[in-house]
N, C-alpha and C positions, 0 to 999 in steps of 0.2 A: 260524552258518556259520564254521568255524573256515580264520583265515586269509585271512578278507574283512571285516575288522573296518574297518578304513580306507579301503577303499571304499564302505562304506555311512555308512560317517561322513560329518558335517555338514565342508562347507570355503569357509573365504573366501577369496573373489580377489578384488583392490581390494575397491568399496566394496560387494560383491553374496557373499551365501553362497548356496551351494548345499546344498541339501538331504541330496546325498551325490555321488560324484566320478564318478558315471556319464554321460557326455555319448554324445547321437546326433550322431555324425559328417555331417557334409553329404551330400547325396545327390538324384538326380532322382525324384519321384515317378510323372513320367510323366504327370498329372492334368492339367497346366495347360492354360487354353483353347488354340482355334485361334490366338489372339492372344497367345500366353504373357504374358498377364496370370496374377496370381493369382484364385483364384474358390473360391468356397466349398469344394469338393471337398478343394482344396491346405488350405486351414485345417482343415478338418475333420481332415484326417489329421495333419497335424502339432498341433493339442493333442490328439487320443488317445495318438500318442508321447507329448509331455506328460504328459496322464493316467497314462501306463504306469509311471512312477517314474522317467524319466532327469533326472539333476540340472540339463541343462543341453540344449538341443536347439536346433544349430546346422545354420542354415539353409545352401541353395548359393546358386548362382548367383541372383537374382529379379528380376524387371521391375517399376517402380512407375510410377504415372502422372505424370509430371513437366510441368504444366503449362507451365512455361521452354520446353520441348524442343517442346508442341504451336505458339505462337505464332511461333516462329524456324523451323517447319515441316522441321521434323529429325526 
């Protein structure tokens, strides 16, 4: 591919290389439960991106279970 030689190249930031300078930008998948928890659906899709070759695949927004937040009833 003449012309995309350095985006397919290998590059390091800090202490992490990537495989080549293609990154998935952020974005909603639309999957997440009624709960906007994460759930298998939202993984699944995002390591096939993975899978698909992008160097780097940056997540949005996400909800984690933060058990602090359940006991303080927040």
């Amino acid at each position: 591919m003449s012309g995309y030689e350095k985006l397919l190249a290998p590059i390091q930031i800090g202490t992490h290389t990537w495989k080549n300078r293609i990154a998935k930008g952020p974005s909603s998948t639309l999957f997440w439960g009624p709960d906007q928890f994460c759930n298998d659906r939202v993984i699944d899709t995002f390591e096939a991106i993975a899978k698909g070759g992008a160097g780097a695949v940056i997540l949005g927004a996400c909800i984690s279970d933060d058990p602090a937040m359940l006991i303080c009833g927040l």
